[in-house]
MARKE-739451 format. One record per residue (C-alpha): residue number from 1; residue in three letters; z negated, x, y. Coordinates in Angstrom, 3 decimals, decimal comma, padded with zeros to 6 digits. Last residue first. Layout:
! MARKE-739451
(NUM 'ALA' (Z X Y))
...
***
This chain:
! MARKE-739451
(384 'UNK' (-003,428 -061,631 -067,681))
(383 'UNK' (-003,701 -059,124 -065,465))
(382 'UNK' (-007,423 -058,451 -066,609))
(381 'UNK' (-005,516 -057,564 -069,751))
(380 'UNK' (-003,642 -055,220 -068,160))
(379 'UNK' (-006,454 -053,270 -066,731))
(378 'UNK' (-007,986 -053,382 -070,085))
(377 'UNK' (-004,518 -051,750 -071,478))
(376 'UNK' (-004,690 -048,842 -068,932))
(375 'UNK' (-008,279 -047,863 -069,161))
(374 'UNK' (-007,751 -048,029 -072,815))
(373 'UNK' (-004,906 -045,469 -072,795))
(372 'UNK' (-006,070 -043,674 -070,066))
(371 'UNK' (-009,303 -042,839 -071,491))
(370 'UNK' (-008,388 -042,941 -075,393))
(369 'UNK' (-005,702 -039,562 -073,583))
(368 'UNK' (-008,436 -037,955 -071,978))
(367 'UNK' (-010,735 -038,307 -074,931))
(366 'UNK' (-007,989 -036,858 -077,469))
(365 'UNK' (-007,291 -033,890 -075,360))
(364 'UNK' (-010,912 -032,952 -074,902))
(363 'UNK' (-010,915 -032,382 -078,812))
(362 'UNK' (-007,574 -033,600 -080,357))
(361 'UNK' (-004,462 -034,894 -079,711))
(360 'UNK' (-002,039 -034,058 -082,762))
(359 'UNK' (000,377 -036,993 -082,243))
(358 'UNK' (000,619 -039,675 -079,505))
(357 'UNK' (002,601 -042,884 -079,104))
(356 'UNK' (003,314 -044,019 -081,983))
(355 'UNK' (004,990 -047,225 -082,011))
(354 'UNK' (003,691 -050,342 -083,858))
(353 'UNK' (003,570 -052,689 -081,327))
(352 'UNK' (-000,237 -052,602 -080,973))
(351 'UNK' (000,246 -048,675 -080,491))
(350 'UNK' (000,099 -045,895 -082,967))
(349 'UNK' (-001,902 -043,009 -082,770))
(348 'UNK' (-000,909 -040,167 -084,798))
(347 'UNK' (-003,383 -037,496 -086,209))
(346 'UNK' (-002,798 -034,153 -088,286))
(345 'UNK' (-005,755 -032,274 -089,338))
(344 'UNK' (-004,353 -030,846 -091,325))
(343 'UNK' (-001,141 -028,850 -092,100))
(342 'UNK' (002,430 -029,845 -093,683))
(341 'UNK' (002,057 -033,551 -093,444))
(340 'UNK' (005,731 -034,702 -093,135))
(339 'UNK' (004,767 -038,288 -092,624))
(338 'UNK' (006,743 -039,826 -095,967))
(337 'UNK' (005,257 -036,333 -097,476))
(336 'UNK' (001,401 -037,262 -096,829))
(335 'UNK' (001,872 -040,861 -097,719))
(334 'UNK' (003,470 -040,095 -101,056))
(333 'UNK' (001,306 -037,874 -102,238))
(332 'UNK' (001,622 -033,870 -102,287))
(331 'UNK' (000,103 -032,505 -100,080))
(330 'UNK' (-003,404 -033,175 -101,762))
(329 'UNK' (-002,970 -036,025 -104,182))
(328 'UNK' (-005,855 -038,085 -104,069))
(327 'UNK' (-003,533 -040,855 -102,767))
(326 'UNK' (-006,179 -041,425 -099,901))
(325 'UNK' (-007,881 -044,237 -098,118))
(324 'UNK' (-010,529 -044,881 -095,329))
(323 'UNK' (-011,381 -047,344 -092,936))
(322 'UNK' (-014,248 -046,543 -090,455))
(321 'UNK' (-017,730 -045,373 -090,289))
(320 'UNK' (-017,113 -041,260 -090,499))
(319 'UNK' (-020,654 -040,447 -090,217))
(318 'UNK' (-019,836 -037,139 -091,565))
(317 'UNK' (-022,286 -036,751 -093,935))
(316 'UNK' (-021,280 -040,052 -095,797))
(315 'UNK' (-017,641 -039,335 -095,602))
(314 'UNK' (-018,009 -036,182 -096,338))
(313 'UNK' (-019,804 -037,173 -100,060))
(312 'UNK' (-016,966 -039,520 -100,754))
(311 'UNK' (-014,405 -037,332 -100,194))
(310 'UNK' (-016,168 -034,634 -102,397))
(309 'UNK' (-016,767 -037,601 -105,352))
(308 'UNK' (-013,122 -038,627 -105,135))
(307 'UNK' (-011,829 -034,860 -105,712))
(306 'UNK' (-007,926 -034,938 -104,968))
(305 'UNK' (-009,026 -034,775 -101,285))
(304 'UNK' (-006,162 -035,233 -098,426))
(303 'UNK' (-008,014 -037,856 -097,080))
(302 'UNK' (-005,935 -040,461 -094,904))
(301 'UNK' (-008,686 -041,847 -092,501))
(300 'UNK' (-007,790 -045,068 -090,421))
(299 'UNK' (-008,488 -045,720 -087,103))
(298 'UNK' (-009,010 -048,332 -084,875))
(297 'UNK' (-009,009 -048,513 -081,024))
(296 'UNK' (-009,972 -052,147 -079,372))
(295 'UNK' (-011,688 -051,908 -076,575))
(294 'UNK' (-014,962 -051,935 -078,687))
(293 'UNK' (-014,153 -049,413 -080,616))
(292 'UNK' (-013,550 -046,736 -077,506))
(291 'UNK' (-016,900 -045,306 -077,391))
(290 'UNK' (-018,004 -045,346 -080,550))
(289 'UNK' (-014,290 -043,601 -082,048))
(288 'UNK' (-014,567 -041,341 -079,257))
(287 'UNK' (-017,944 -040,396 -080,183))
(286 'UNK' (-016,965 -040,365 -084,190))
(285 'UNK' (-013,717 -038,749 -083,394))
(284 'UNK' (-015,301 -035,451 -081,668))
(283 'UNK' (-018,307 -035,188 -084,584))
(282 'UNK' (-015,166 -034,910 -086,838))
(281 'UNK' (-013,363 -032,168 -085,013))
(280 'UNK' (-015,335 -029,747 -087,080))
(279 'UNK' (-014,887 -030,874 -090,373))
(278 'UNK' (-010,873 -031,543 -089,547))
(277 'UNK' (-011,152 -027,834 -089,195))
(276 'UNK' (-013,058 -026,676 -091,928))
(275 'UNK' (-010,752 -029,078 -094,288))
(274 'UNK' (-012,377 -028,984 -097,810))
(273 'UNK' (-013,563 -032,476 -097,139))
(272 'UNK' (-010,106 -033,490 -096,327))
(271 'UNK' (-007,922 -034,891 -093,422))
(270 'UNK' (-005,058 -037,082 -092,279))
(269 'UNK' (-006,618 -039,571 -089,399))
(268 'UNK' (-003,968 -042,967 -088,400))
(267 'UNK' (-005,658 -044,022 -085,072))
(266 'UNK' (-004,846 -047,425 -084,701))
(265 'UNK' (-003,978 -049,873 -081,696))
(264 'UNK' (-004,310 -053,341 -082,867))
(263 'UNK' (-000,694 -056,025 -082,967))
(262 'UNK' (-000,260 -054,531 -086,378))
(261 'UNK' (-003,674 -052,773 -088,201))
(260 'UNK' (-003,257 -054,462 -091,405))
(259 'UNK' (001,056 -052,912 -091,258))
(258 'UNK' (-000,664 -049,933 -092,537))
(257 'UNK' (-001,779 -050,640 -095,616))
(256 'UNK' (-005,162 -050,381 -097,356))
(255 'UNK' (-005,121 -051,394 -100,932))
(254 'UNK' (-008,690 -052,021 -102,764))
(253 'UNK' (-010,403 -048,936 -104,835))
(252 'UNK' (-013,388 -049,678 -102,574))
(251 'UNK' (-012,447 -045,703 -101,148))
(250 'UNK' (-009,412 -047,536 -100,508))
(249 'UNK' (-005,760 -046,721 -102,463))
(248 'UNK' (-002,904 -046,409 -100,509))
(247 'UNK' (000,000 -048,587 -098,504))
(246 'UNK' (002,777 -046,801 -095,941))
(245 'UNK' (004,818 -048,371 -093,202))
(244 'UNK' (006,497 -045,655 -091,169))
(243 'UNK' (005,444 -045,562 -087,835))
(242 'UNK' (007,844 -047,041 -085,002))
(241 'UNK' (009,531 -044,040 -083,012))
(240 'UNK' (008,209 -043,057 -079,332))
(239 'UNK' (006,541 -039,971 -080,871))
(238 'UNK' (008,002 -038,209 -083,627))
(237 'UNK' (007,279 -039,463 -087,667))
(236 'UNK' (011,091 -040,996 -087,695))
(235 'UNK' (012,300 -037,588 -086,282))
(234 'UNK' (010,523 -035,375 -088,522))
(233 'UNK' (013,547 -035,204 -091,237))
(232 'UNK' (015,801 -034,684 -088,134))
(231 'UNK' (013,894 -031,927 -087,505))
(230 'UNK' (014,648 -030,073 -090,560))
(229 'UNK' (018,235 -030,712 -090,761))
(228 'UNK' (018,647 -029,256 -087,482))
(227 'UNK' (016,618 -026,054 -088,035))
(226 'UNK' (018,285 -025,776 -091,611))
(225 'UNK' (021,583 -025,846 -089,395))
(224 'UNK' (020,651 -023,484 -087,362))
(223 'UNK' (019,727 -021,109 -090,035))
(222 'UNK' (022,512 -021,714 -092,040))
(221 'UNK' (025,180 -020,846 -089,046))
(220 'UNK' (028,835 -022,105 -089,465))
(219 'UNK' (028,148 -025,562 -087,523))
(218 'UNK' (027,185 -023,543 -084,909))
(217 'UNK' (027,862 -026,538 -082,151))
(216 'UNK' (027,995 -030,354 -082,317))
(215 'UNK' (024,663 -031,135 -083,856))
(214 'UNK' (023,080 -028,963 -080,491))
(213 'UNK' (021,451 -032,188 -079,121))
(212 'UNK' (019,664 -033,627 -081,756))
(211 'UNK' (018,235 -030,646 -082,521))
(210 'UNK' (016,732 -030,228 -079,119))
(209 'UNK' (015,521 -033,682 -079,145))
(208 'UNK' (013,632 -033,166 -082,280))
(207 'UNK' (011,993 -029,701 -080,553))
(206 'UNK' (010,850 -031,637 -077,653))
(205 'UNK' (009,147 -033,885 -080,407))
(204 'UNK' (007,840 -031,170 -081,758))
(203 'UNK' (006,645 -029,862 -078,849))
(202 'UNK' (002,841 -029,426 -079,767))
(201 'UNK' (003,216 -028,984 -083,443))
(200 'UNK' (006,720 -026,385 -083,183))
(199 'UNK' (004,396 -024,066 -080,339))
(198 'UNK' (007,119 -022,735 -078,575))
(197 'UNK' (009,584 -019,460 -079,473))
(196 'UNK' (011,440 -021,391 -081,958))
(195 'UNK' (013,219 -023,120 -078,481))
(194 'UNK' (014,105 -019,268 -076,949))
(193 'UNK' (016,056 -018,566 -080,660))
(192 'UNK' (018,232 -021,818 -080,660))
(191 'UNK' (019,065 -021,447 -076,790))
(190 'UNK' (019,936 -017,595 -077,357))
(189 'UNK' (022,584 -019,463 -079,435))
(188 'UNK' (024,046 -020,664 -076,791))
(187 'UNK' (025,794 -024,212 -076,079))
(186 'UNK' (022,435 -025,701 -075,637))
(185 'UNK' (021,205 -023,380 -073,035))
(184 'UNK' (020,170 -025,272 -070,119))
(183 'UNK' (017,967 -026,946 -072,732))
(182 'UNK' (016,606 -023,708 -073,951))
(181 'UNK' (015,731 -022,686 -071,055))
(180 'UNK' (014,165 -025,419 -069,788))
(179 'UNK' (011,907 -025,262 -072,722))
(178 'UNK' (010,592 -021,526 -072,446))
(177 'UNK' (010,343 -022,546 -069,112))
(176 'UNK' (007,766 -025,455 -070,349))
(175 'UNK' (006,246 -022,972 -073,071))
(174 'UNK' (005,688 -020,275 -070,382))
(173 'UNK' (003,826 -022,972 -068,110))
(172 'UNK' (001,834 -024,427 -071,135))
(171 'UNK' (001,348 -020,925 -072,360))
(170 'UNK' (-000,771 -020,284 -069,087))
(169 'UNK' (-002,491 -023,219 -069,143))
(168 'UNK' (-003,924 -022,697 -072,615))
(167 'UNK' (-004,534 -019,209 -071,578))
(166 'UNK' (-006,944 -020,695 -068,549))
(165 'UNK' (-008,496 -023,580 -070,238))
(164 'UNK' (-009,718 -020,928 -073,068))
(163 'UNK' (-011,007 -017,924 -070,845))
(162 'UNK' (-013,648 -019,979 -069,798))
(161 'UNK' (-015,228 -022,550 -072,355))
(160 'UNK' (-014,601 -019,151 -074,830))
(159 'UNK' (-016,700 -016,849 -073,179))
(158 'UNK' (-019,650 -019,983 -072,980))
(157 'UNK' (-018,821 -020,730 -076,745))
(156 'UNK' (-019,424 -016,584 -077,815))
(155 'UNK' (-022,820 -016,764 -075,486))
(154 'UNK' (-023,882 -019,304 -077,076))
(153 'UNK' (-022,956 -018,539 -081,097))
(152 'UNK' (-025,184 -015,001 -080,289))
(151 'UNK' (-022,820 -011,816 -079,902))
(150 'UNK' (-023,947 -009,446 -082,078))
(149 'UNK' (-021,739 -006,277 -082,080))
(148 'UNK' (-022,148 -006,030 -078,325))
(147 'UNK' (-021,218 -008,729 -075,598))
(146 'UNK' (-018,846 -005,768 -073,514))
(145 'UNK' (-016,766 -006,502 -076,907))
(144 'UNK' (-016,537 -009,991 -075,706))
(143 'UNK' (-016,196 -009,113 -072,000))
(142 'UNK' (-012,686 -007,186 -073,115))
(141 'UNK' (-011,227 -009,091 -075,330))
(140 'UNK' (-011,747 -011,970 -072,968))
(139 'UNK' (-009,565 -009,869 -070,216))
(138 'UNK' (-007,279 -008,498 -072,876))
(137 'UNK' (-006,352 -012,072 -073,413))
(136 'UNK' (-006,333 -013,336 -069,747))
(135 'UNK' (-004,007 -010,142 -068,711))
(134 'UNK' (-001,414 -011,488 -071,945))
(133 'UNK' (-001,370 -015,117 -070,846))
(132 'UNK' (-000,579 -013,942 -067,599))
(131 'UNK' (002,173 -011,586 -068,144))
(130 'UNK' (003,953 -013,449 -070,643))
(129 'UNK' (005,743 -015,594 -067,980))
(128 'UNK' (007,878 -013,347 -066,711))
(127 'UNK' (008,584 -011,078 -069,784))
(126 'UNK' (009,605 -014,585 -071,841))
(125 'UNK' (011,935 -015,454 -068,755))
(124 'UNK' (013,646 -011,893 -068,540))
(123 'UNK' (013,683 -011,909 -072,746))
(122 'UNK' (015,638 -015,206 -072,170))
(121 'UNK' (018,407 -014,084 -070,141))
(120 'UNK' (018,573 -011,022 -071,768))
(119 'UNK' (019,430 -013,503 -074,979))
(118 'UNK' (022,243 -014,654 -072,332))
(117 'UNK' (023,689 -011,289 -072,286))
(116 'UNK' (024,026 -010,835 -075,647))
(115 'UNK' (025,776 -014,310 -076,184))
(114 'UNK' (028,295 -013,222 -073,872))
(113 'UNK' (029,000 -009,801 -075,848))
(112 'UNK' (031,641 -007,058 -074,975))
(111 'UNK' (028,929 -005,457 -072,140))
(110 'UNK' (025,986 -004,616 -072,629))
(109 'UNK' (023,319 -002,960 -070,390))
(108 'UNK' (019,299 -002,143 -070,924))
(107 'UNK' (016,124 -002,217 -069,148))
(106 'UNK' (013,425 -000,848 -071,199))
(105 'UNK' (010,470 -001,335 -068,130))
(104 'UNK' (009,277 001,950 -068,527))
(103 'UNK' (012,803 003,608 -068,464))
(102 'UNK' (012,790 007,050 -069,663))
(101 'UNK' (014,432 005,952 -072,844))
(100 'UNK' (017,659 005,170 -071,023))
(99 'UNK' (019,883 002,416 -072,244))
(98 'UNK' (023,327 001,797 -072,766))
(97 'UNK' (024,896 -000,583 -075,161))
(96 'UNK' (028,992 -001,238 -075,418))
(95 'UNK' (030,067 -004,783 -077,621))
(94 'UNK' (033,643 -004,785 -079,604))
(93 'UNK' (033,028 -008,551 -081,109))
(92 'UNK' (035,495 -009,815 -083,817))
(91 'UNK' (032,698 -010,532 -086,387))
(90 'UNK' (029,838 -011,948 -084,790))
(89 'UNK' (026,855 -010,105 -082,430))
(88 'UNK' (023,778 -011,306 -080,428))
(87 'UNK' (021,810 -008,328 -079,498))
(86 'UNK' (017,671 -007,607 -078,651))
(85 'UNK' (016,853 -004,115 -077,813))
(84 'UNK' (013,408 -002,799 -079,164))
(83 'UNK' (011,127 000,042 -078,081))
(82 'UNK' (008,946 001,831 -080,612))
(81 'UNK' (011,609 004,898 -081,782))
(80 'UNK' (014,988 003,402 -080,684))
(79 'UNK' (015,364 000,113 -082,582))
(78 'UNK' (018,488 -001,645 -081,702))
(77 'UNK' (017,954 -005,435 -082,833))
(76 'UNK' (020,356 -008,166 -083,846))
(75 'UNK' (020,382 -012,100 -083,686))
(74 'UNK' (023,131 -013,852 -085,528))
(73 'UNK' (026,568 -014,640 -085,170))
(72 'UNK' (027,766 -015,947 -088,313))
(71 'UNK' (029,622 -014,069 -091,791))
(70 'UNK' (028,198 -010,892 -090,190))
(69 'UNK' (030,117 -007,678 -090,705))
(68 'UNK' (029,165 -004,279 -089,265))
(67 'UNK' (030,288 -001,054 -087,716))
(66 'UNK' (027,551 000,697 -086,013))
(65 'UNK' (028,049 003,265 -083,144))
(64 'UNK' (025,624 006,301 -081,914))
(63 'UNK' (025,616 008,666 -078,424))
(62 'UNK' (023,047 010,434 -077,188))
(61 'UNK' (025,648 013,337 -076,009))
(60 'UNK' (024,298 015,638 -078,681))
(59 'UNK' (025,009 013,025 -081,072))
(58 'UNK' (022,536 010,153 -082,175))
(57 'UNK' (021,965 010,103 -085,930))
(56 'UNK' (022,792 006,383 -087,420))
(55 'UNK' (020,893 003,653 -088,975))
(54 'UNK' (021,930 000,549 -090,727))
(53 'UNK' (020,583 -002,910 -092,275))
(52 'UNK' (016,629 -002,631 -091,048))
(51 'UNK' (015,175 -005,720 -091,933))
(50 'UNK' (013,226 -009,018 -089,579))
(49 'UNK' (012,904 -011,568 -091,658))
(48 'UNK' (015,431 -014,739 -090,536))
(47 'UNK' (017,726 -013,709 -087,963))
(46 'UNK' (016,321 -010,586 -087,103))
(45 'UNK' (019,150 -008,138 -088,692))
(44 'UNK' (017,829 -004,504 -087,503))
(43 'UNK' (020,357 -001,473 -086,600))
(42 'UNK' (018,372 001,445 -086,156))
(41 'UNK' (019,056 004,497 -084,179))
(40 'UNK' (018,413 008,043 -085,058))
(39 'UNK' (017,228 011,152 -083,253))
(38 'UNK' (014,641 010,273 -081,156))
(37 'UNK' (012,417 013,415 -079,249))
(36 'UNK' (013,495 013,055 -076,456))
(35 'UNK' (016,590 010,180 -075,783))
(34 'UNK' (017,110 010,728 -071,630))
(33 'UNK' (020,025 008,738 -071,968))
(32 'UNK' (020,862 006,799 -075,173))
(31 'UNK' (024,729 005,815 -075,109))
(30 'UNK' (025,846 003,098 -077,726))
(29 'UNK' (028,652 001,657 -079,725))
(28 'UNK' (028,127 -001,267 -081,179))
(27 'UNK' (031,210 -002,559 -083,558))
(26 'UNK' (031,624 -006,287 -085,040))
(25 'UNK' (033,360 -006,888 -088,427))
(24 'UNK' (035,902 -009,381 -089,830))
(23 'UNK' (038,013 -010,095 -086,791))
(22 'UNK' (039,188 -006,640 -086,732))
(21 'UNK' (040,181 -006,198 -082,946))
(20 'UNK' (044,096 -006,131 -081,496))
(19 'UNK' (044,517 -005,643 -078,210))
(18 'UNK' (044,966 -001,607 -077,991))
(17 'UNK' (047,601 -001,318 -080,753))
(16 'UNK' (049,282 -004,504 -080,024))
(15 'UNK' (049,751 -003,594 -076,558))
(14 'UNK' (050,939 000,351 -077,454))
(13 'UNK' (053,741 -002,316 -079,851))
(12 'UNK' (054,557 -004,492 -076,978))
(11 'UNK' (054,824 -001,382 -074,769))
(10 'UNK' (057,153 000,714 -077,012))
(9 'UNK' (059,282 -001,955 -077,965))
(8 'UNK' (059,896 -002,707 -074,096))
(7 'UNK' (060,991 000,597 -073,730))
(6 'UNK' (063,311 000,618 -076,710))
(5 'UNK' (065,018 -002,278 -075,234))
(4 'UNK' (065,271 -001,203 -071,735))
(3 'UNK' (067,090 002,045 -073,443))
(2 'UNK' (069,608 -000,198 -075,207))
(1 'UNK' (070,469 -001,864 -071,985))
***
């Protein structure tokens, strides 16, 4: 009996031994085949800026390890000469990484890390759909320099009308798996990372959502929760939600507000004289704005000009023959920060009810969508 005893001693002990992980570090230990000329492995932290927190000299089997702590999973990278490995690590995880260098497509294996795996996941999806976009890039690059050293404006705006449409539909397709991904992710952390991958002024209302969604999880993680907190902020200014009411100072010194357009639909315009941009998409809103006036579309310039005299003057050149007010406070004035306006232009059209329901259309995007809209609403007015 006594010898049973000691036996079983001996095994729960070896199982303590070999179970048992320190819960306040993580440990990568790696095999490089086929390595040539690289000798030493970087660890990178990539959660916020991107900086190198370890390195260590391969062995003459190719083999490394790193021992760190993280107070939150985070996003890690392996840097082997140019190529880069992507890992999700936290305290308590015991993860194995292989790789060989004479792999052109950088395939790589882990195992000891869930998270890891699913940030794979992603990089497959990215690779995928980057493909396209990428060929259409080098294949404008390529008959612009084939233009010479001086293009003329007509020949840069014809390369432009055709390569354009085609990358913009390209990223829409990457940016709508990058999406799905994301949201068939929500549990994962490689969901957080794939969603900051989009375009944060075209989706940001997919973006809100997303937020929403993931309050319950990585409550422990800053950066997600600065993510949340940030687009909850943005939420009342995101489509579908009523628009804020706001009131500012004329260009006749008299107090516009917003709630003078309700029951109208109203494009709400922040820009600035100084804005080369919002200059240049100008001549777009004043055809639109002609064309669709008499169905009923408003709009209403916030200027972003602290200079009275400048706003004044673009005003005038621009042709811009519709409301305007401004706080004359740059970024910084009321209007601009109850609306989060963080880069201009920025535009929201709000409907008769007081919704918005668009944000940042502009160019060919912004007649399409006064086409519909107004196309729609006369057709229901016929209705009635």
């Amino acid at each position: 009996m006594k010898k049973h005893l000691i036996t079983l001693s001996v095994i729960l002990f070896s199982f303590a031994i070999y179970s048992c992980k320190d819960k306040d570090a993580f440990t990568i230990s790696g095999e490089i085949k086929n390595p040539g000329s690289v000798k030493k492995v970087f660890l990178l932290k990539a959660d916020t800026n991107v900086a190198v927190i370890d390195s260590a000299n391969l062995s003459d089997g190719g083999k490394f390890q790193f021992k760190e702590h993280s107070p939150y999973a985070g996003l890690f990278k392996i840097r082997l000469g140019g190529v880069m490995f992507d890992l999700i690590a936290k305290n308590g995880d015991d993860i194995t990484f292989t790789t060989s260098l004479a792999d052109k497509a950088n395939a790589y294996q882990v195992t000891g890390s869930a998270e890891s795996e699913k940030i794979k996941e992603f990089n497959r999806v990215s690779n995928q759909y980057s493909e396209k976009p990428n060929k259409v890039a080098n294949e404008f690059q390529e008959k612009a320099q084939s233009l010479g050293d001086h293009p003329t404006p007509k020949q840069q705006d014809s390369l432009v009308a055709i390569y354009k449409p085609q990358l913009a539909k390209y990223m829409d397709e990457y940016s709508l798996a990058v999406l799905k991904f994301a949201n068939d992710n929500k549990q994962s952390l490689a969901g957080f990372y794939a969603i900051n991958a989009v375009d944060s002024i075209k989706y940001e209302s997919q973006m809100v959502a997303f937020a929403e969604s993931i309050k319950p999880y990585f409550k422990d993680n800053p950066l997600v929760q600065q993510f949340i907190n940030s687009k909850m902020s943005l939420a009342p200014v995101t489509i579908g939600h009523k628009a804020p009411d706001f009131t500012v100072g004329g260009l006749d010194g008299k107090p516009i507000k917003l709630s003078d357009y309700k029951g109208k639909y109203v494009m709400v315009d922040f820009w600035a004289s100084w804005c080369v941009p919002c200059r240049n998409e100008n001549p777009n809103v004043v055809k639109q704005y002609a064309i669709y006036k008499p169905l009923g579309l408003n709009i209403l310039g916030i200027s972003l000009d602290q200079d009275k005299g400048k706003w004044q003057q673009a005003v005038n050149a621009d042709k811009l023959n519709w409301a305007h007010g401004s706080d004359l406070k740059n970024f910084e004035g009321p209007t601009e920060r109850l609306y989060h306006i963080f880069q201009i232009p920025t535009n929201y059209i709000i409907n008769p009810d007081g919704i918005i329901v668009a944000k940042n259309v502009f160019g060919a995007d912004l007649e399409e969508f006064l086409n519909k809209t107004f196309s729609k609403s006369q057709q229901i007015v016929k209705i009635k």
